[in-house]
N, C-alpha and C positions, 0 to 999 in steps of 0.2 A: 368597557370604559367608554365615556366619551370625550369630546375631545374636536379639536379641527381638523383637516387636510388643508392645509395652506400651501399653497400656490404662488410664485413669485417668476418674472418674466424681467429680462434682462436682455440685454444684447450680447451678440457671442464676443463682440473687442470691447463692451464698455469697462471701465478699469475705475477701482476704488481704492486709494492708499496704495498703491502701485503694484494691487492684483489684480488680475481681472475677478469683476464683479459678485459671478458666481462664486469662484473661489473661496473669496471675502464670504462672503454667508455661509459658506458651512464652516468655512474655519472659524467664526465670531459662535456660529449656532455649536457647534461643536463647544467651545471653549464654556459657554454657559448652561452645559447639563441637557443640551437638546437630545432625545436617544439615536437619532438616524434624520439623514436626509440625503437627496439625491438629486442628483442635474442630470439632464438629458437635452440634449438637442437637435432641434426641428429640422428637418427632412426639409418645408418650406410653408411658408403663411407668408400671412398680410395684418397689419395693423390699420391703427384710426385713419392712416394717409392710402389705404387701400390699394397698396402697391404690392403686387405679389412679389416676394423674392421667392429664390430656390437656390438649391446648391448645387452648380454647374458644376464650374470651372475656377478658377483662380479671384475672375473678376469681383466676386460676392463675398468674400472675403472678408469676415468679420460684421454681416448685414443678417443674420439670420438671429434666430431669437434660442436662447437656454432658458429651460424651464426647472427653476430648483421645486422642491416639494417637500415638504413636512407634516406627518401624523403627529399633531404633539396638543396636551392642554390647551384651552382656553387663554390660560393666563400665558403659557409661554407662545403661544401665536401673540396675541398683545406684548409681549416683552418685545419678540421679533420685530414686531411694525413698528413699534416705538423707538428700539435701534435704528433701526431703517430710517425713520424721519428724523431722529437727531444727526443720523451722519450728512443726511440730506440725497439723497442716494435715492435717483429716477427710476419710476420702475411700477408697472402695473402688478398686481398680485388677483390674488380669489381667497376669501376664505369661506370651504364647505363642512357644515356642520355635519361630522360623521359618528361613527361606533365604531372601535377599533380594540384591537386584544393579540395575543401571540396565540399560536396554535402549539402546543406541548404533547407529544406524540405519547410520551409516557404516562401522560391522564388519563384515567377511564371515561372519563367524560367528554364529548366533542363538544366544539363550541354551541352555542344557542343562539338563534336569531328569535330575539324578543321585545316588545315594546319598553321590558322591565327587565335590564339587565341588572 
C-alpha cells in the first residue's frame, strides 16, 4: 500500500479543548477511522528560536517537544491537516511519502520490496 508517514510536533503542556494537545489527536484521529498512531517524547531538541531544551530536572517542565505519528492514506493525512487548521491548533508536522503493509506470519509469502507493489 501506499500512503503517508505523517508527523506532527507539539509541545509536551500545549493543551486543546482542555486536553493536552497530543492527546487531542489521537483521540479525534482515532474517533475517524485512523488504524494506529503514536506519541513519543523527545529526550531534547531545539526549534526555529535555536534554543536547546533538555530534560533535567523540574525546571523544563512542559518545554520539550511530542511527536505524534501516522501511517495512513493520502486522503486521511489531508483529513488530519484540515482538522488541524479548522481547530486552529499550532503545530509543525512532515508529511513523508511511504509504502506500508502488515507483516502476516501465517502467509507463505514475505513481504516484497518493489517499485510495483
Amino acid at each position: 500500500m501506499t500512503g503517508s508517514f505523517l508527523r506532527l510536533y507539539v509541545h509536551e503542556g500545549q493543551r486543546h479543548q482542555g486536553k493536552l494537545a497530543w492527546e487531542w489527536l489521537l483521540t479525534e484521529a482515532n474517533a475517524r477511522g485512523i488504524h494506529g498512531g503514536s506519541a513519543f517524547k523527545a529526550m531534547a531538541g531545539f526549534g526555529r528560536h535555536h534554543k536547546l531544551n533538555e530534560e533535567k530536572f523540574f525546571e523544563l517542565a512542559g518545554s520539550l517537544t511530542i511527536e505524534i505519528e501516522f501511517i495512513v492514506s493520502d486522503e486521511e493525512a489531508q483529513q488530519l491537516l484540515t482538522l488541524i487548521h479548522q481547530e486552529k491548533i499550532p503545530l509543525v508536522y512532515a508529511r513523508i511519502p511511504a509504502h506500508f503493509g502488515v507483516i502476516d506470519p501465517e502467509s507463505p509469502r514475505a513481504p516484497r520490496i518493489s517499485a510495483a507493489e
